[in-house]
VOTOR-497137 format. One record per residue (C-alpha): residue number from 1; x, y, z. Coordinates in nm, 3 decimals. Layout:
<sites>
SITE    k        u        v        w
SITE  NUM        X        Y        Z
...
</sites>
This chain:
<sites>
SITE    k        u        v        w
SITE    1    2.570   -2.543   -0.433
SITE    2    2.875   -2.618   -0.181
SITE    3    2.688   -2.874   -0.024
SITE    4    2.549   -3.071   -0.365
SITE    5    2.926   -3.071   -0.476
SITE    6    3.010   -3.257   -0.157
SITE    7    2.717   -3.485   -0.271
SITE    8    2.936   -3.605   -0.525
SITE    9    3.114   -3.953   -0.467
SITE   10    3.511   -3.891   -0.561
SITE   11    3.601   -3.996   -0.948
SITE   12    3.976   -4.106   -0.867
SITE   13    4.107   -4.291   -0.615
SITE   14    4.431   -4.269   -0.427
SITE   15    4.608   -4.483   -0.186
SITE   16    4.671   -4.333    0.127
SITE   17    5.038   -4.239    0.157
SITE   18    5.073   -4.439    0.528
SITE   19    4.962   -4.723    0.352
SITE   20    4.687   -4.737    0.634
SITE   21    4.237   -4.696    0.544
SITE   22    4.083   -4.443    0.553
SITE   23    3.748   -4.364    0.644
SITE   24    3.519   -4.200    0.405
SITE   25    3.345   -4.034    0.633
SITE   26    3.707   -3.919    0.828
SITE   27    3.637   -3.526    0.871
SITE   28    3.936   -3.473    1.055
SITE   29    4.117   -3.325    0.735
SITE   30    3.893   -3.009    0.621
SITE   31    3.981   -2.817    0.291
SITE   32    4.010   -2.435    0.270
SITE   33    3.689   -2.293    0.363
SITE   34    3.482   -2.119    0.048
SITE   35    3.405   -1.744    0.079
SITE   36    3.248   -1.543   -0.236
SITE   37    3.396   -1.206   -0.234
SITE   38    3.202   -0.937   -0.407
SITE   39    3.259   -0.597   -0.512
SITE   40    3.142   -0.330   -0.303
SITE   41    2.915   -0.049   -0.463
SITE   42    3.031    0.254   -0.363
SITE   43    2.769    0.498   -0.570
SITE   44    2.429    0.343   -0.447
SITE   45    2.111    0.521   -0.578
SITE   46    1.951    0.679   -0.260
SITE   47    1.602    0.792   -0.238
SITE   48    1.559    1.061    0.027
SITE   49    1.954    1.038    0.112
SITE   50    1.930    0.675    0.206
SITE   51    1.993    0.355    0.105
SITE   52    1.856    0.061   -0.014
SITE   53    1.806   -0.275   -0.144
SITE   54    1.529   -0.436   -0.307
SITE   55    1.374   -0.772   -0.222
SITE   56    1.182   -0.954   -0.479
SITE   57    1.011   -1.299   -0.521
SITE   58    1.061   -1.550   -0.787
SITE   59    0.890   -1.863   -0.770
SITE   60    1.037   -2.189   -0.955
SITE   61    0.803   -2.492   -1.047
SITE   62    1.067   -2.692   -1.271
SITE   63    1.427   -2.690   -1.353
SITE   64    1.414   -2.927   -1.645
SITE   65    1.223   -2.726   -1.838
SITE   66    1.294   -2.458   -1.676
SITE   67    0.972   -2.251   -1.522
SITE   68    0.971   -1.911   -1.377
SITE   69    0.703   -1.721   -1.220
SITE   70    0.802   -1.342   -1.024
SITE   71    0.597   -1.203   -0.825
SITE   72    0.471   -0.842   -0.889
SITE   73    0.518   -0.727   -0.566
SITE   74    0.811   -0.720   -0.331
SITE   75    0.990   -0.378   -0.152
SITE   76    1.280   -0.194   -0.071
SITE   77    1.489   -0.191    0.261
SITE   78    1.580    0.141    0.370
SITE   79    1.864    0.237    0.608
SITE   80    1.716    0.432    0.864
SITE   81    2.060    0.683    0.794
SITE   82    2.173    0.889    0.610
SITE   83    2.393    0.769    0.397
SITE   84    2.763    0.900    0.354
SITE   85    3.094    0.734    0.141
SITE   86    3.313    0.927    0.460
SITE   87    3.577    0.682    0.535
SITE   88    3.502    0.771    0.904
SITE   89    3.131    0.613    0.858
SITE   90    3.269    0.310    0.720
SITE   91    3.212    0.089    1.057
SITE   92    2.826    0.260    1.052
SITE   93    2.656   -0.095    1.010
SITE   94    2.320    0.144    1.001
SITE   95    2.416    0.360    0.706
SITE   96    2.553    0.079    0.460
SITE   97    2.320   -0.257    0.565
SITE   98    1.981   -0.255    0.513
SITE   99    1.899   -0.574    0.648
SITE  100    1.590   -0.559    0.877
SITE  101    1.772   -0.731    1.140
SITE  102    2.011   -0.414    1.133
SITE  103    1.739   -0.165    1.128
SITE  104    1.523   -0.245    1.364
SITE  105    1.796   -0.180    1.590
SITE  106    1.802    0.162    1.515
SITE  107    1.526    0.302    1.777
SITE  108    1.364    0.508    1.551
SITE  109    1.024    0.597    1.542
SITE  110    0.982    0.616    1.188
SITE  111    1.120    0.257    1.168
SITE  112    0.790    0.143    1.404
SITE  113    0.561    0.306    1.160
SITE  114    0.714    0.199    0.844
SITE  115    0.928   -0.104    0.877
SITE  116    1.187    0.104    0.701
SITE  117    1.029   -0.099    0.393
SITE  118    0.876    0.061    0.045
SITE  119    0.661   -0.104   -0.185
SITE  120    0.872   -0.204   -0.521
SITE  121    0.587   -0.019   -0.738
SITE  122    0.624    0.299   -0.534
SITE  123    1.008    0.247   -0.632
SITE  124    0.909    0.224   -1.013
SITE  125    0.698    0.544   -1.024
SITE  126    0.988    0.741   -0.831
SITE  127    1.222    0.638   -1.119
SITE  128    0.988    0.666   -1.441
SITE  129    0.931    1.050   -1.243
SITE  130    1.321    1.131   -1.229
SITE  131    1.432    0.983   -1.517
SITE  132    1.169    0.873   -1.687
SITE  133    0.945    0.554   -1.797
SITE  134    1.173    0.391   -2.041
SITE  135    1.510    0.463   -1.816
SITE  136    1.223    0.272   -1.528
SITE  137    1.142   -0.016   -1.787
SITE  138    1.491   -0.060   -1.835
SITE  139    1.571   -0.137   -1.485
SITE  140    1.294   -0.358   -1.448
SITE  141    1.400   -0.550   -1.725
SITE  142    1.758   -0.588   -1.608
SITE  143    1.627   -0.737   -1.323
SITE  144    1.473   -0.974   -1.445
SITE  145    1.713   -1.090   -1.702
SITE  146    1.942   -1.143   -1.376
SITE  147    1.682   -1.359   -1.248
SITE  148    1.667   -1.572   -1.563
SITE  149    2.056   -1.618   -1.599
SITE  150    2.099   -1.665   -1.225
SITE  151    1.840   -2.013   -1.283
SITE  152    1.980   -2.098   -1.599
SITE  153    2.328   -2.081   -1.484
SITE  154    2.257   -2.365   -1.188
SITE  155    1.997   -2.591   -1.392
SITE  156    2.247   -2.821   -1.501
SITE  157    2.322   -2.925   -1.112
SITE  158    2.003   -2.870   -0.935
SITE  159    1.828   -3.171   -0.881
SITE  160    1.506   -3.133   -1.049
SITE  161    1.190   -3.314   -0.853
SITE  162    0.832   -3.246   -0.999
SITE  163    0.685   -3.278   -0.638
SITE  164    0.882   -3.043   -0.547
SITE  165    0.933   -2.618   -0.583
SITE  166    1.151   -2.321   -0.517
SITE  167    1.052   -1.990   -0.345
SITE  168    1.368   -1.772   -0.367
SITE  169    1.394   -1.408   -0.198
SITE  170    1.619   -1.206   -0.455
SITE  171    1.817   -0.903   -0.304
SITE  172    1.842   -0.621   -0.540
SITE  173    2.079   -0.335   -0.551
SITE  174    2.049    0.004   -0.779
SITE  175    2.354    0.218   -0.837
SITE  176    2.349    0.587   -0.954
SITE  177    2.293    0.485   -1.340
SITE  178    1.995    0.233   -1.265
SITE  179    2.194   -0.096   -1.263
SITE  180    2.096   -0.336   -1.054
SITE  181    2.357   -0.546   -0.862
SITE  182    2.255   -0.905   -0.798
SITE  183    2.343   -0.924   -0.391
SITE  184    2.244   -1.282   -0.301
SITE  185    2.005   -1.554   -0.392
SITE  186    1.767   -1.672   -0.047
SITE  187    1.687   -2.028   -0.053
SITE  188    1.443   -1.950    0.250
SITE  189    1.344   -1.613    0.236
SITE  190    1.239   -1.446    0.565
SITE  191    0.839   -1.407    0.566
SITE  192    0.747   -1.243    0.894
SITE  193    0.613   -0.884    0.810
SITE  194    0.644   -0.588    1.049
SITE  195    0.390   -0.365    0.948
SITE  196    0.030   -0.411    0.790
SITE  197    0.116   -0.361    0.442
SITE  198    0.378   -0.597    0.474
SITE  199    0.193   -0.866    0.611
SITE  200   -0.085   -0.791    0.327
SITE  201    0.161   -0.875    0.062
SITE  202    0.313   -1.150    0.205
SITE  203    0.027   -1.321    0.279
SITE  204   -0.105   -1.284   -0.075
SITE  205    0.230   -1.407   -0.182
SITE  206    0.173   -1.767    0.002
SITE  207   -0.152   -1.742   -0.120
SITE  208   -0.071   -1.734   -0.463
SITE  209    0.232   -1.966   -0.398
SITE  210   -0.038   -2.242   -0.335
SITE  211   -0.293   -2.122   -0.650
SITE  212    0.042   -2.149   -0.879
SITE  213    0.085   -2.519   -0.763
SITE  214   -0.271   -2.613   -0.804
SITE  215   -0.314   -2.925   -0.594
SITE  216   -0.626   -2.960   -0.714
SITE  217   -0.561   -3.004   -1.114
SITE  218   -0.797   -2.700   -1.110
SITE  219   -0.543   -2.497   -1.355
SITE  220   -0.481   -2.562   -1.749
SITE  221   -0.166   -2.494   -1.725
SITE  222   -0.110   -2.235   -2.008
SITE  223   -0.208   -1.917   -1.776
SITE  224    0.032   -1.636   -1.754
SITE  225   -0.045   -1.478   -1.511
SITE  226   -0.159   -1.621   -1.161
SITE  227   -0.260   -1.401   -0.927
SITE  228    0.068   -1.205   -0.797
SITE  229    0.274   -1.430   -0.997
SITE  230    0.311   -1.369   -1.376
SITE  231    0.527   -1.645   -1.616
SITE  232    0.816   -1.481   -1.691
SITE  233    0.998   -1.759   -1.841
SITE  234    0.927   -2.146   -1.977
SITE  235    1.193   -2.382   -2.189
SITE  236    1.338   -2.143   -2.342
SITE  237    1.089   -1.861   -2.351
SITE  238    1.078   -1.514   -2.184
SITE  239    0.734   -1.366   -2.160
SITE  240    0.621   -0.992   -2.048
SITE  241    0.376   -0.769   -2.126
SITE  242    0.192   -0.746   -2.460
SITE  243    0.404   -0.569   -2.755
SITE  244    0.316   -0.205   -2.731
SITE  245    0.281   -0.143   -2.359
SITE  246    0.345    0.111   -2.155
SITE  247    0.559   -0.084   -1.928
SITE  248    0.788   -0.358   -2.046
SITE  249    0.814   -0.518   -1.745
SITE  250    0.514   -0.677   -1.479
SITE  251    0.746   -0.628   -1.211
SITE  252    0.674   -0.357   -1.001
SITE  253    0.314   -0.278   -1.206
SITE  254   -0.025   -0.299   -1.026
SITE  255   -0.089   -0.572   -0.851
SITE  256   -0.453   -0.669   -0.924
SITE  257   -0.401   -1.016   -0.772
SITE  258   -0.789   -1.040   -0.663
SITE  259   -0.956   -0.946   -0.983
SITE  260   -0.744   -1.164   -1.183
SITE  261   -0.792   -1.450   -0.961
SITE  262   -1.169   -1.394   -0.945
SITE  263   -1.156   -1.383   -1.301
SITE  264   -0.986   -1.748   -1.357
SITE  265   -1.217   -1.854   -1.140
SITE  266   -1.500   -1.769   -1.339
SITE  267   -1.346   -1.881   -1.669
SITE  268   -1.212   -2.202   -1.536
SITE  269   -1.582   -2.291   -1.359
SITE  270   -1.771   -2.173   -1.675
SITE  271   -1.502   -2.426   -1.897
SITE  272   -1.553   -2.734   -1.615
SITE  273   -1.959   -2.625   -1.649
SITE  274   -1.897   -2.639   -2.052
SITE  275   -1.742   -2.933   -2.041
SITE  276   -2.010   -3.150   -1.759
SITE  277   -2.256   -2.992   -1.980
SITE  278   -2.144   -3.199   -2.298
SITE  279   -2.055   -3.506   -2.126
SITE  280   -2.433   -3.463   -1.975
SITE  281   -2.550   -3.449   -2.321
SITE  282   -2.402   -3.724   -2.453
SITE  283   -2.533   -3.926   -2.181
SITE  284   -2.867   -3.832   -2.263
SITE  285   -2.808   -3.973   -2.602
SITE  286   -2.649   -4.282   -2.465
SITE  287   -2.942   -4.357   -2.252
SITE  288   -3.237   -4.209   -2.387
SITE  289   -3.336   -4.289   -2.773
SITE  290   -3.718   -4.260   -2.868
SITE  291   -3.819   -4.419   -2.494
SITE  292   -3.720   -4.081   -2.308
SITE  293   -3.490   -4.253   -2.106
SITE  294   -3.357   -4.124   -1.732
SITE  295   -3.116   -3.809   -1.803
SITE  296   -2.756   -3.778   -1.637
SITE  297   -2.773   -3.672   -1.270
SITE  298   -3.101   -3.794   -1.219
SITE  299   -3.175   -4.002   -0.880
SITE  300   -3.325   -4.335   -0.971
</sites>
């Protein structure tokens, strides 16, 4: 955003007080430098006596109307410490960032194994078990009601391109009561996985990237869900599970990526099939009559 505002051209225009030009492009006089300061959240829910942070994916086709796919998967950070509020730890970069490249400074052998990274659904269950499933659907639903305001409060002044598409990384933090904490938006999230699992889900996560833009015109454009990706909001509209479900949320629910896509596959072949069937048909009409003509497709 601090580089579109200095997109703008300048509305007024003052003389310079020398009396001499100016260059527009003079950057020899720099204004204050920007800095967002945010609150730091001193009662973080730890699983095992650690923290953590959650990185999720949410996948923007349009601003104008505004279109919003999130991705069911996504996982948690972990510190590789133990956590502790001591003032004394305060300067422990290891026990209060969970940024990977923090922890993989750590030497740890557990970090080799695991990546110090949790699946998001594995995150889910362990809440629904402590504090039950509708304290767990909550969450989920906070989450992604700070997705949907975090987009709707920048539509007005991104520039909206229908060529073009957004693949943010949101981080994610839970306090002690369940709330998460928006801690930044990535414009580029980081996709290089450390462990097998991680690479899995990030490479179905490009995958379905490319399935959800549909080069091909092979979509109808009404689906809601899209392999990993589920709609979760269009002009105006927030979507979820059906009314009556368990969970209230898709975030963090099985990700059946595979069968679904196999699925659309088979109902999107079997509606093309329907449709070259017809248009076969009525070709046959066209071109046979009483005389039997030649039927579509045939060689002559």
């Amino acid at each position: 955003l601090a580089q579109i505002q200095q997109w703008r051209p300048a509305t007024t225009w003052k003389p310079p007080k020398d009396g001499k030009d100016q260059d527009d492009d003079d950057g020899s006089k720099e204004g204050p430098e920007l800095y967002v300061v945010q609150r730091y959240v001193d009662d973080p829910l730890l699983v095992g006596g650690k923290k953590f942070d959650m990185r999720l994916y949410v996948m923007v086709t349009s601003y104008q109307p505004l279109t919003v796919y999130m991705h069911r998967g996504g996982f948690c950070r972990f510190s590789m410490s133990r956590y502790s509020s001591d003032k004394s730890d305060m300067n422990n970069l290891g026990q209060h960032l969970t940024n990977v490249a923090v922890q993989k400074h750590s030497g740890k052998s557990a970090y080799k194994r695991t990546g110090a990274k949790w699946d998001v659904r594995h995150l889910k269950n362990y809440v629904a078990m402590i504090a039950g499933m509708a304290e767990a659907n909550r969450m989920m639903n906070d989450i992604e009601s700070i997705v949907i305001h975090s987009l709707l409060s920048v539509q007005k002044v991104m520039i909206n391109d229908k060529h073009c598409f957004e693949l943010y990384g949101y981080d994610i933090l839970l306090d002690t009561s369940f709330k998460p904490w928006l801690l930044e938006v990535n414009a580029s999230p980081s996709l290089t996985a450390n462990t097998v699992s991680d690479y899995d889900m990030k490479f179905g996560l490009l995958d379905d990237v490319m399935t959800v833009l549909d080069i091909e015109k092979y979509l109808l454009g009404n689906e809601l869900q899209i392999g990993g990706f589920d709609l979760l909001y269009r002009d105006g509209m927030r979507y979820g599970p059906p009314e009556g479900s368990v969970c209230t949320s898709f975030l963090g629910c099985a990700n059946n990526r595979l069968p679904q896509l196999e699925r659309l596959a088979k109902a999107r072949a079997w509606e093309m099939g329907k449709d070259g069937r017809r248009g076969e048909g009525a070709g046959g009409a066209d071109g046979g009559g009483a005389g039997g003509g030649p039927l579509a497709g045939d060689c002559p």
